[in-house]
C-alpha positions as CSV (number, residue, x, y, z in Angstrom):
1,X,-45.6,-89.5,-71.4
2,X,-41.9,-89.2,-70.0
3,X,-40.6,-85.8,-70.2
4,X,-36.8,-85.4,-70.2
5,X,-35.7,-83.1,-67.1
6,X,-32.4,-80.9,-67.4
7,X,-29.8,-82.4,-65.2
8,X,-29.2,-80.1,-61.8
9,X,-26.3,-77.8,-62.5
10,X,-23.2,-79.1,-60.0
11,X,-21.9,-76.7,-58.1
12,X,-18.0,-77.3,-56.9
13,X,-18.0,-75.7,-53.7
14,X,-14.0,-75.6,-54.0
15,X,-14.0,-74.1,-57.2
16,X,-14.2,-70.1,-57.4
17,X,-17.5,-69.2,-58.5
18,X,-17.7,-65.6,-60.5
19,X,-21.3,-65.9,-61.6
20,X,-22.9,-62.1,-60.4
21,X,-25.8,-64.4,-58.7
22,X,-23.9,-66.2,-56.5
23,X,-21.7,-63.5,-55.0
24,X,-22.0,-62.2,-51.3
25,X,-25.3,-64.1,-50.9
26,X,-25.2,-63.8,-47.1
27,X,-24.8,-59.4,-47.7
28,X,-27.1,-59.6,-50.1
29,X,-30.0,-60.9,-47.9
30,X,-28.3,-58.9,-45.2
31,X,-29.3,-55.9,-47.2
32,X,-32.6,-56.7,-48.2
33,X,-33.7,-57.3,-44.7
34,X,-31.8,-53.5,-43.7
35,X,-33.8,-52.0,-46.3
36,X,-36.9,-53.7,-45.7
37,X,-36.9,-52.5,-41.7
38,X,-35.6,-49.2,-42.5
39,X,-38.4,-49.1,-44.7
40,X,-40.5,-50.3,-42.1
41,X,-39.4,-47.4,-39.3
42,X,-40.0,-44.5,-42.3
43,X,-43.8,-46.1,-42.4
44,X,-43.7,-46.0,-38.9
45,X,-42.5,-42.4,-38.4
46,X,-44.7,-41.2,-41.1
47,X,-47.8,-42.5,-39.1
48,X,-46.7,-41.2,-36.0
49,X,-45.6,-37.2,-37.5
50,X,-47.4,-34.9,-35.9
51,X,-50.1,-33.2,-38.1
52,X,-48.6,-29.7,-39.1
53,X,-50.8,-26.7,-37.3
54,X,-52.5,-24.7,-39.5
55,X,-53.8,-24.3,-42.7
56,X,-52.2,-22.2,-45.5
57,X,-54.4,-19.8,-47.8
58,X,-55.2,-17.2,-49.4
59,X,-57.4,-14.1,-47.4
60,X,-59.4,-11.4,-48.8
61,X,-57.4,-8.4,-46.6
62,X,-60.4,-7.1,-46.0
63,X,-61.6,-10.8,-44.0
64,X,-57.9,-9.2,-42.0
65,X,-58.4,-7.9,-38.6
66,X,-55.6,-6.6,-36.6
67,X,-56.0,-7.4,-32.6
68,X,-56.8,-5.0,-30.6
69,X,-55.5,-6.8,-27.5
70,X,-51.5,-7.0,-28.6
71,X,-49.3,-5.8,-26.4
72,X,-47.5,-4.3,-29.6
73,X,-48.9,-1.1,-29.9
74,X,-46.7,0.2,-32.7
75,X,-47.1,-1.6,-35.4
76,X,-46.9,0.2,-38.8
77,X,-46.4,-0.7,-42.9
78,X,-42.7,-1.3,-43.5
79,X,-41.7,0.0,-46.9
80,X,-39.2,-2.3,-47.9
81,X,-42.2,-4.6,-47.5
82,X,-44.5,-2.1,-49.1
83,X,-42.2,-2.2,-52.3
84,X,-42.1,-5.5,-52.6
85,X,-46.1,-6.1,-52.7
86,X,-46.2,-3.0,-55.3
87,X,-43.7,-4.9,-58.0
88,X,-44.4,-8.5,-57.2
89,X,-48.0,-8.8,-56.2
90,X,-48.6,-11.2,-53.5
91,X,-45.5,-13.0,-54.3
92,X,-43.9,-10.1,-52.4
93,X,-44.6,-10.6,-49.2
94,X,-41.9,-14.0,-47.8
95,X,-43.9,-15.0,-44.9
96,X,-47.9,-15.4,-44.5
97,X,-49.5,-13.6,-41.5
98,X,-50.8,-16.1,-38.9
99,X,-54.3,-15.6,-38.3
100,X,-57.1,-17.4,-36.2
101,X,-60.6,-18.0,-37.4
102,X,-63.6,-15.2,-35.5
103,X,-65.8,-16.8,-37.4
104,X,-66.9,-20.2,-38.9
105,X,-66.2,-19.3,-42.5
106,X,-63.3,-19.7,-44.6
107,X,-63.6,-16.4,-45.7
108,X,-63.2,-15.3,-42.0
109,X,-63.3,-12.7,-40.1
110,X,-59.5,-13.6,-38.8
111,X,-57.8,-12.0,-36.6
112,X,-53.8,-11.2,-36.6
113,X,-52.0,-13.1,-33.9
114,X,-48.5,-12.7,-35.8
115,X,-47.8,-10.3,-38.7
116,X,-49.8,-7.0,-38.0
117,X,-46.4,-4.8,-39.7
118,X,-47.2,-7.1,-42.6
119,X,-50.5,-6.7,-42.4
120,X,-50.7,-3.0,-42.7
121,X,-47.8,-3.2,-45.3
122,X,-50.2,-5.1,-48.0
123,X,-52.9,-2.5,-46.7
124,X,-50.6,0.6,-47.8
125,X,-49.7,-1.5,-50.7
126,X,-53.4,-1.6,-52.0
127,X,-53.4,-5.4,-51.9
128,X,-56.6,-7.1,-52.3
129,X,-55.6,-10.8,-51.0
130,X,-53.2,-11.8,-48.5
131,X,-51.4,-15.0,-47.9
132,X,-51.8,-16.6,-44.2
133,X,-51.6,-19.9,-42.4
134,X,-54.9,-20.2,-40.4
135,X,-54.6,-21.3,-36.8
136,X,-57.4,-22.9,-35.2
137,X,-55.4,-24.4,-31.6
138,X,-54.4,-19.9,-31.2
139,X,-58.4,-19.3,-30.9
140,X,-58.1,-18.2,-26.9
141,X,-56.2,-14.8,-26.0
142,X,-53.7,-16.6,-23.8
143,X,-52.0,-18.4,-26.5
144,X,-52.2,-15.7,-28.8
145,X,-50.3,-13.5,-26.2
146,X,-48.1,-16.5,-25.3
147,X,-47.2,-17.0,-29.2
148,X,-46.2,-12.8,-29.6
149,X,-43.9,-12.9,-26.1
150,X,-42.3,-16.3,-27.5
151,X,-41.3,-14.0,-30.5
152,X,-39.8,-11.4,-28.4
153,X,-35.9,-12.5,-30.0
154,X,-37.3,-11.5,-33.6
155,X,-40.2,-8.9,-32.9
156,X,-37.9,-6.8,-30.3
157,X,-40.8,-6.0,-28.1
158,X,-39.9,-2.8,-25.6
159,X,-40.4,-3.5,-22.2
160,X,-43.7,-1.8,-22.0
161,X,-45.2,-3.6,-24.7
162,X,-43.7,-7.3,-23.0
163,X,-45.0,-6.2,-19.4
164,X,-48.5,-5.2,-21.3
165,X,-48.2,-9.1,-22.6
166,X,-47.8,-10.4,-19.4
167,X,-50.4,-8.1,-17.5
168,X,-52.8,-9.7,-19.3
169,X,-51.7,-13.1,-19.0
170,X,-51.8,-12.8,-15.5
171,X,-55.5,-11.1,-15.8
172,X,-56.6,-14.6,-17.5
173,X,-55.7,-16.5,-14.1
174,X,-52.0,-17.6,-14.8
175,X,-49.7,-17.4,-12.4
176,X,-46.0,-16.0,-12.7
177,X,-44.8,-19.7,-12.5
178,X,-46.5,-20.8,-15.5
179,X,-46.0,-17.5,-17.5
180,X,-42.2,-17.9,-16.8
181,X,-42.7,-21.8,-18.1
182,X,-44.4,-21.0,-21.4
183,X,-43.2,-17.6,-22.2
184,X,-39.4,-18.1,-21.6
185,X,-39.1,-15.0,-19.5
186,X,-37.4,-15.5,-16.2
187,X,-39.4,-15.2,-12.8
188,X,-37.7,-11.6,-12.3
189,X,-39.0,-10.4,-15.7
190,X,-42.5,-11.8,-15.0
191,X,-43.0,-9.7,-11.8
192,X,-41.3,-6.8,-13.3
193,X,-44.1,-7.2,-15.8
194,X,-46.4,-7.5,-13.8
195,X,-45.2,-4.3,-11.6
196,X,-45.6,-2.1,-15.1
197,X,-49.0,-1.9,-14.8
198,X,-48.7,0.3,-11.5
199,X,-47.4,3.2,-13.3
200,X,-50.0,5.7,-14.8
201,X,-49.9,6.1,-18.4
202,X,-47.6,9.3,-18.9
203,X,-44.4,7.1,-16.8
204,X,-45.4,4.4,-18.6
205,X,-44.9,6.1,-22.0
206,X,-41.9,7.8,-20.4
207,X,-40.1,4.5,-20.2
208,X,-40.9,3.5,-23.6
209,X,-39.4,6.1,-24.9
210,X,-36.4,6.4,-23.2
211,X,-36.0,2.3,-24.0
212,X,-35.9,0.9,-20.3
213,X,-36.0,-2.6,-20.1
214,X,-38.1,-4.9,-17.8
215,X,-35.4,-4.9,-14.9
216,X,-35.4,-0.7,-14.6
217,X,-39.3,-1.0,-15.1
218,X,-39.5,-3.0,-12.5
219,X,-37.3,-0.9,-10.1
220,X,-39.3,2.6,-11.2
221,X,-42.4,0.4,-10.1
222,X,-41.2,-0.1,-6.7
223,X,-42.1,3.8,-6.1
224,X,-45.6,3.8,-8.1
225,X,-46.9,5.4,-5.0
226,X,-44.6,8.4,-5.3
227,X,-45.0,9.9,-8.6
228,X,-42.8,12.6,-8.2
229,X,-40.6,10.0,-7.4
230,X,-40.5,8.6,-10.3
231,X,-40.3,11.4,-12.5
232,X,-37.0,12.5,-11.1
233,X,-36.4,8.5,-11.9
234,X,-36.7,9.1,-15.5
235,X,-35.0,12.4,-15.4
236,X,-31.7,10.6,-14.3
237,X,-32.5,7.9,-16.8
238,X,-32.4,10.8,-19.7
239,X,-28.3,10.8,-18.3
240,X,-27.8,6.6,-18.5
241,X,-28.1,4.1,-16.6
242,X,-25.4,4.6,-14.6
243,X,-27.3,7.9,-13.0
244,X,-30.5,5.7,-12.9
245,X,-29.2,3.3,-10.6
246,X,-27.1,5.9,-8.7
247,X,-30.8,7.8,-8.3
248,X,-32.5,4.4,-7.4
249,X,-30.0,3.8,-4.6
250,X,-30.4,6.9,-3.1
251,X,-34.3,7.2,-3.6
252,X,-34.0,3.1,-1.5
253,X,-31.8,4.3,0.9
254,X,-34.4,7.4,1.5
255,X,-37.1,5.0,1.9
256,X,-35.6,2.7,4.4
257,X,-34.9,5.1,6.3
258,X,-37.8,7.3,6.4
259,X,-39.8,3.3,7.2
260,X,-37.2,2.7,10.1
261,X,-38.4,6.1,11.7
262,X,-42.0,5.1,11.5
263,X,-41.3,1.7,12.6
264,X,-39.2,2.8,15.2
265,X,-41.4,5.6,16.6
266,X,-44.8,3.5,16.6
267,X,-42.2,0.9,19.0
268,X,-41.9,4.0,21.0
269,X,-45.9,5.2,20.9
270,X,-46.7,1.7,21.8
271,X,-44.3,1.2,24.8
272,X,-46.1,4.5,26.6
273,X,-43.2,7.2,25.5
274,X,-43.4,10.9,25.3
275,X,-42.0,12.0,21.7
276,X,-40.8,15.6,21.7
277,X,-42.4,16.9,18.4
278,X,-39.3,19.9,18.2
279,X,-35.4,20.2,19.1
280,X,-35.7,21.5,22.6
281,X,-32.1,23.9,22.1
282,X,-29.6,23.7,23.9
283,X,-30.8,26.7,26.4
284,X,-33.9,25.7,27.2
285,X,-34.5,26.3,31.0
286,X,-36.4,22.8,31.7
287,X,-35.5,20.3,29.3
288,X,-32.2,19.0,29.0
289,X,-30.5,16.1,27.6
290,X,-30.2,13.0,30.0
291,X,-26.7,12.3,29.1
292,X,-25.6,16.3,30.5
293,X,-28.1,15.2,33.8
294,X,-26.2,14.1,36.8
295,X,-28.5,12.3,40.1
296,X,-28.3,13.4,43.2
297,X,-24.7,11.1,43.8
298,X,-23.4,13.3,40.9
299,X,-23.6,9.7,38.5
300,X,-24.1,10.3,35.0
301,X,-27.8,9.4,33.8
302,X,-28.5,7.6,30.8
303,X,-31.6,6.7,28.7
304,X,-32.4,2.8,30.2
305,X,-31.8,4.3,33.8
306,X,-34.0,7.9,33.1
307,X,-36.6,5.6,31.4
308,X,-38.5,5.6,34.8
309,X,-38.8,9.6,35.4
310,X,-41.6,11.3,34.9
311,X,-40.2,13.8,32.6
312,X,-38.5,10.8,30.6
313,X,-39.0,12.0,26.3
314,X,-37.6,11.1,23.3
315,X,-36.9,13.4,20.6
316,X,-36.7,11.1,17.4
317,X,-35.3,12.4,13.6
318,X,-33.6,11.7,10.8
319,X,-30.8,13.5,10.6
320,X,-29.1,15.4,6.3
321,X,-28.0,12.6,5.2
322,X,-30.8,10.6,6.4
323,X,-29.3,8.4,9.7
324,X,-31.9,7.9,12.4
325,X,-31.4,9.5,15.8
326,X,-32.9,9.1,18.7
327,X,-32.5,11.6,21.8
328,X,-33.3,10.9,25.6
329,X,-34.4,14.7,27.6
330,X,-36.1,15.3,30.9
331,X,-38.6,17.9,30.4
332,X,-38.5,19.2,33.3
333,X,-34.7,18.5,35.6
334,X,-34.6,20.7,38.5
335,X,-38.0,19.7,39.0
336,X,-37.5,16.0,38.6
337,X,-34.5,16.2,41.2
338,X,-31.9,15.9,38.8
339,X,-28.5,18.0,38.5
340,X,-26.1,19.5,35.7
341,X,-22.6,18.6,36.3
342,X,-20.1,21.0,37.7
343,X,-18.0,22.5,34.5
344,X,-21.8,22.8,32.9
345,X,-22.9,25.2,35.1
346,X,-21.3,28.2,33.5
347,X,-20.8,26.6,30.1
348,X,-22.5,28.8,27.6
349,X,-22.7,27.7,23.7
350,X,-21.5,30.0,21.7
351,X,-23.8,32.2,19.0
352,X,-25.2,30.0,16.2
353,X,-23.7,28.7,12.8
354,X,-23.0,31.2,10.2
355,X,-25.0,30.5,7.2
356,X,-21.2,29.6,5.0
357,X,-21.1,27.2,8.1
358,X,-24.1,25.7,7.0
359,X,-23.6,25.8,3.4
360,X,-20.2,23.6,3.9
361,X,-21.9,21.2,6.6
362,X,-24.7,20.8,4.1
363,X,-22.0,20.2,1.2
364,X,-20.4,17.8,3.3
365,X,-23.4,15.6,4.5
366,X,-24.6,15.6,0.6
367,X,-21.5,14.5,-1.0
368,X,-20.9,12.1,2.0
369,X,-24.3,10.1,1.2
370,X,-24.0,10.9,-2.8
371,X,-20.2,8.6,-1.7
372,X,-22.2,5.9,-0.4
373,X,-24.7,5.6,-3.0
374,X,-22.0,6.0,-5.7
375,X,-19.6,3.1,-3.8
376,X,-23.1,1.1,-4.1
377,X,-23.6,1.3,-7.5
378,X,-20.0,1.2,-8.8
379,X,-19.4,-2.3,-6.5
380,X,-23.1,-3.9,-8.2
381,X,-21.2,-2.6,-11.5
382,X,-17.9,-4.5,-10.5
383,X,-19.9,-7.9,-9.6
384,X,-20.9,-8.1,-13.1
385,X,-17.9,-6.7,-14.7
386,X,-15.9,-9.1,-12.9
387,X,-17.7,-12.7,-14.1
388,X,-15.7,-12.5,-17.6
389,X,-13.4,-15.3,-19.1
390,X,-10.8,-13.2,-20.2
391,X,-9.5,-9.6,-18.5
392,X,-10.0,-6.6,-20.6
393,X,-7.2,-4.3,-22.7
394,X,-4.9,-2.8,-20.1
395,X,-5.3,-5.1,-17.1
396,X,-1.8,-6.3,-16.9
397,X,-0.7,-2.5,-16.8
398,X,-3.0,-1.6,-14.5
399,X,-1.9,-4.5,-11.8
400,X,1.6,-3.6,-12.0
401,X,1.3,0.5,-11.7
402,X,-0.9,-0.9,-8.5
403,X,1.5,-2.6,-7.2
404,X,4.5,-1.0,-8.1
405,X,3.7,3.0,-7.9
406,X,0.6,2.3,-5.4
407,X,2.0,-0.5,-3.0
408,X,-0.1,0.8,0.0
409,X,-3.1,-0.7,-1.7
410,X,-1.4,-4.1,0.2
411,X,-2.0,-2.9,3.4
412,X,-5.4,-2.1,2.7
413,X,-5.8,-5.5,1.2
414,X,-4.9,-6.6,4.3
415,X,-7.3,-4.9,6.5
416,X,-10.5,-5.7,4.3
417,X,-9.8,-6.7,1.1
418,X,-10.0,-10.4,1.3
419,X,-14.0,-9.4,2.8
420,X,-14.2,-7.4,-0.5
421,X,-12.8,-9.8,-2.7
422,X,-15.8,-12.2,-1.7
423,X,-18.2,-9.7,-2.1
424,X,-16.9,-8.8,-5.3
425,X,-16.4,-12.7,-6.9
426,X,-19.6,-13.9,-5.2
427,X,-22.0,-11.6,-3.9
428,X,-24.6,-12.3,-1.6
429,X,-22.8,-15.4,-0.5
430,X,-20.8,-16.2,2.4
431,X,-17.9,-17.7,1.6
432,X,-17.5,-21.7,2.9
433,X,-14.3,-22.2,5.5
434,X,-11.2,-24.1,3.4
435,X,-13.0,-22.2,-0.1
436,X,-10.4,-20.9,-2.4
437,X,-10.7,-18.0,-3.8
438,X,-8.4,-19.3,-6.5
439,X,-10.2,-22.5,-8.2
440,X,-7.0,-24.8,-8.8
441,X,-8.3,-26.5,-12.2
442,X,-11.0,-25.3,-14.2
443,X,-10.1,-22.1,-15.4
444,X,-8.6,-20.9,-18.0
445,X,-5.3,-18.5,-17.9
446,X,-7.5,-15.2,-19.0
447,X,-9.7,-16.2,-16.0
448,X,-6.6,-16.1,-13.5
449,X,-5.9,-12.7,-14.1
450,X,-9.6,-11.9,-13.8
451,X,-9.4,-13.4,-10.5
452,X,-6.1,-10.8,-9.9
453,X,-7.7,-7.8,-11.1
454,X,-10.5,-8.5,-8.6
455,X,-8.2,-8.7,-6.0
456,X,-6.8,-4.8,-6.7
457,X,-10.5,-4.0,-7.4
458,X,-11.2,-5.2,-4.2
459,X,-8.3,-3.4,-2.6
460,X,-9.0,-0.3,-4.0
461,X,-12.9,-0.2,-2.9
462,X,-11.9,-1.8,0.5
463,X,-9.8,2.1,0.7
464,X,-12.8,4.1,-0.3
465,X,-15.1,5.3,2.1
466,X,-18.2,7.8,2.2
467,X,-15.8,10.4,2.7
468,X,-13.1,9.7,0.2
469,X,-13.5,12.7,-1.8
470,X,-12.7,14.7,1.0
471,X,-9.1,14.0,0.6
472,X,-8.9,12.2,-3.3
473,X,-5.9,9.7,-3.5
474,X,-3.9,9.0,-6.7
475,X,-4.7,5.8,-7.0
476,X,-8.5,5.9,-6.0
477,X,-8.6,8.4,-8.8
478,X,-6.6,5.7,-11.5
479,X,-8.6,3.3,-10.3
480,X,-11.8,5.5,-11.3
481,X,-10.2,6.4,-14.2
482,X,-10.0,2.3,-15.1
483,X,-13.7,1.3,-14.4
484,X,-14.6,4.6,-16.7
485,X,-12.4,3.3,-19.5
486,X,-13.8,-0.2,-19.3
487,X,-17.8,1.6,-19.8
488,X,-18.4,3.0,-16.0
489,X,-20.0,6.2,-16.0
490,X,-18.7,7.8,-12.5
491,X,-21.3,10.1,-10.7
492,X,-20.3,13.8,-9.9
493,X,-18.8,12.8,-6.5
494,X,-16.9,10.7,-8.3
495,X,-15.7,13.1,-10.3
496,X,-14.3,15.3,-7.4
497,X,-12.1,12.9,-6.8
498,X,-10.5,12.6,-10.2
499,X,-10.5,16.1,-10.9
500,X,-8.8,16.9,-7.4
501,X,-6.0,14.5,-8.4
502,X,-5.3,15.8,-11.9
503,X,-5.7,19.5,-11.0
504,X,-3.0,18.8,-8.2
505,X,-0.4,17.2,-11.0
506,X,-1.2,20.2,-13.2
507,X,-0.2,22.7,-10.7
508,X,2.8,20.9,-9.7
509,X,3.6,20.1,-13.6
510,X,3.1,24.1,-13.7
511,X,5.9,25.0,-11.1
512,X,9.1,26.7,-11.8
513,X,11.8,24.1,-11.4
514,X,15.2,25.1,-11.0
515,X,17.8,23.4,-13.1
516,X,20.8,22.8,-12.3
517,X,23.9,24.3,-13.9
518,X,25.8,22.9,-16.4
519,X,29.3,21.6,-15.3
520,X,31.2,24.4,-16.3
521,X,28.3,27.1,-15.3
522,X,29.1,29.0,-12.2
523,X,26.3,28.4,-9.5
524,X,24.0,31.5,-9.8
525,X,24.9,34.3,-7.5
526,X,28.3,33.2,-6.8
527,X,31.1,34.4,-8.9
528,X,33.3,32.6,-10.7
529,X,36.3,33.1,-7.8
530,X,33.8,32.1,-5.1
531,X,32.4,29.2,-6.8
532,X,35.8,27.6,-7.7
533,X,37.0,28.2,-4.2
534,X,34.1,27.4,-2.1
535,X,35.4,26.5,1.5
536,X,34.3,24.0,3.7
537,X,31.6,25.9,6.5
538,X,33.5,25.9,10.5
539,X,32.3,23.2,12.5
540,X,30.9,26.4,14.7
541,X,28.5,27.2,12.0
542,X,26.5,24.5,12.9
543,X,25.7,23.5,9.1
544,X,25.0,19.7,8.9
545,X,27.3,17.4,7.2
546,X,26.5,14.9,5.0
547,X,26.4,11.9,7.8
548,X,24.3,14.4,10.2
549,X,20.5,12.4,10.8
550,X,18.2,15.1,9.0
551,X,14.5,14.7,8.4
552,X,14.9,16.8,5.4
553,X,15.1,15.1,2.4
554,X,17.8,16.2,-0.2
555,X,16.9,19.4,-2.1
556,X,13.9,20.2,0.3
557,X,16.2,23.7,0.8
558,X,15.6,24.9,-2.7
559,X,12.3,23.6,-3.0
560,X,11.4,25.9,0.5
561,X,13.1,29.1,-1.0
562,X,10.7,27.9,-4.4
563,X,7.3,27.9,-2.4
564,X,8.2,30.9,-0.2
């Protein structure tokens, strides 16, 4: 049988061809295959996504066990939280506890590794279940205390409870290394963390509630051994931190030095040297001071050539304001074949220091080492102060009073600014040959006049010395005035200095100034006669005339009469 075939439809490849099938054949397959390997890479991804951690259910709060390891030892009901769980049931509470399993049931025991507020929120609540996500991989302590210090941005752990965390991570056999690593902290943070648990527990509770952080935990650690140390720590911490770091300085400082005179007077012990346990006076018929010793060729002694005598003893201290000293004597001169000089023989001292004598050497040695620990503190303040992008309100004022009203500051700039500026910019560096101080690109504009308010900053605290309060300047005392504007808190020698200055302005803002009279005013005490017809003084009066080369300065003649 022949069956009739349809003829092949004829395609006329010059002819436009509308039909929907034969359109954009080429994009059409180029489509297909897109979707067919995008399709292919979602397969793909799907089979290689991670499996999600934990399992989400519902807990008996009872099966709830809060852990008695976390470092959060404050954790209480929240009653916004409560609220919620009284009108909305278990739909009240946003996100699920995370637990892990202590025992091999579903019903549990679990125990809390994030959520214990939440926790005791649907106890006060009354609730019977709890919604958690169960966490099998969080069974070990480590990673339950790794997973709470990872939350420290959201939980806002205080410092004690973080350096509890990382106590006892470092009591499971990590190092500060890996703590840093999975934690998040940085290395400083670690060992200040580690450093906490040095402190007994009355300090420790001190800190939390004045809200240190790690870095002053750390520091109050440093003097664990000292506990009334510390306590007078804290006390200055109760003022801010500005008087906590003041403290800290000086409580360093104190240290060091007390270490250099033990180091220094076991070099002595060991090298054979007689240490004199008292000060001899300056009367005392044998032992004398080797620099007052003459030889027998009337040369001054000194310690390296007296080190050989017999009678050779040092007498070592630390002196008020805590410098080391070390004193050379022969206990025994006449004997030892050694002489006074000539004037000395009949030199007496005179009687000893009045106690006010005292009392103002004292004042002076205290507020000269309160200076330096104060300079200290205020410079480490500066350093910081000084990184920002963009100068703070008032800068441009304060450069151009500086410069204009306080040019001197130049010439200090010149003898030890540029050192200062350095220190100031980049502490603890040295500063490379051919490095500019100003970066030539880079930067922005604000930035450049950072850079010029470090300079004054430096040459203002290139001028200030330990014993600048002794004689304040008006423009230390503006520049004080700044940093306390711009958040410094200034220490009480500080003070002296800003106080001196403005109580000086007051009492010269409280003088009696003489004005002058009115153009048709007669001068007072002259009459009207005298004053109309004043004549011009006799060359033999000896009254200086306007060209004469006076160091007086113009109106100094009133102003005398004023004072006297």
């Amino acid at each position: 049988m022949l069956t009739e075939t349809a003829p092949a439809p004829q395609i006329d490849s010059e002819a436009p061809d509308d039909s929907p099938e034969a359109t954009n054949l080429p994009e059409a397959a180029e489509a297909v295959t897109t979707d067919t390997d995008a399709s292919a890479q979602a397969t793909d991804d799907a089979q290689n996504m991670p499996e999600l951690p934990g399992r989400h259910r519902m807990v008996e709060v009872k099966n709830i066990k809060p852990n008695s390891n976390n470092a959060r030892d404050d954790a209480q009901a929240l009653p916004g939280i409560v609220q919620n769980l009284h009108q909305d049931g278990v739909r009240g509470l946003l996100s699920p506890l995370i637990v892990t399993p202590l025992g091999l049931g579903d019903e549990g025991p679990y125990l809390i590794i994030d959520g214990e507020q939440r926790y005791w929120s649907a106890v006060e609540a009354k609730q019977k279940w709890i919604q958690v996500i169960v966490r099998d991989d969080l069974a070990a302590n480590r990673e339950q205390l790794i997973s709470m210090l990872r939350q420290v941005h959201r939980t806002e752990l205080t410092a004690a409870q973080q350096a509890r965390g990382i106590q006892q991570l470092a009591l499971d056999g990590m190092n500060d290394d890996e703590i840093a690593r999975r934690t998040g902290y940085k290395p400083e943070q670690i060992r200040a963390g580690r450093q906490f648990a040095t402190l007994d527990k009355r300090s420790a509770e001190r800190t939390q509630t004045l809200g240190l952080d790690l870095t002053q935990v750390a520091v109050l650690a440093e003097f664990a051994d000292e506990p009334e140390c510390v306590e007078m720590l804290l006390d200055e911490a109760e003022n801010g931190p500005f008087a906590f770091a003041r403290a800290v300085e000086q409580y360093r400082g104190t240290r060091a030095a007390i270490a250099a005179e033990a180091a220094r007077r076991a070099e002595l012990v060991d090298a054979g040297v007689t240490l004199l346990s008292e000060h001899p006076g300056y009367n005392h018929p044998k032992i004398k001071e080797v620099s007052d010793l003459r030889d027998a060729e009337g040369n001054r002694l000194d310690a390296e050539g007296h080190s050989g005598c017999p009678g050779h003893t040092v007498r070592l201290f630390l002196t008020y304001d805590e410098r080391l000293t070390e004193t050379c004597y022969c206990t025994d001169w006449r004997a030892h074949g050694h002489a006074l000089p000539a004037y000395a023989v009949a030199l007496t001292r005179g009687g000893p220091m009045t106690e006010q004598e005292k009392a103002e050497r004292r004042l002076v040695i205290e507020n000269n080492k309160a200076m330096e620990v104060a300079n200290t503190v205020r410079r480490e303040w500066l350093t910081t102060f000084l990184t920002a992008k963009a100068p703070p309100k008032g800068t441009a004022k304060l450069i151009a009073e500086m410069l204009a009203d306080s040019g001197y500051i130049l010439s200090t700039w010149i003898n030890g600014g540029r050192k200062m500026l350095d220190e100031l910019l980049s502490p603890g560096k040295t500063k490379r040959p051919g490095t500019k101080r100003v970066p030539a690109r880079g930067v922005s504009d604000g930035r450049f006049s950072v850079i010029s308010l470090a300079a004054i900053a430096a040459a203002n605290e290139s001028a200030i010395t330990r014993s600048s309060w002794r004689a304040p300047d008006p423009a230390v005392a503006k520049w004080l005035q700044w940093c306390v504007s711009n958040g410094f808190q200034v220490g009480e020698v500080e003070q002296l200095i800003i106080d001196a200055v403005a109580n000086r302005t007051k009492q010269r803002a409280d003088l009696t100034v003489i004005t002058a009279p009115k153009p048709d005013e007669p001068l007072s005490g002259l009459d009207t006669d005298t004053a109309d017809n004043k004549t011009e003084p006799r060359p033999d009066e000896g009254t200086p005339s306007a060209s004469d080369n006076t160091d007086e300065p113009a109106g100094s003649e009133p102003e005398s009469r004023l004072a006297a």
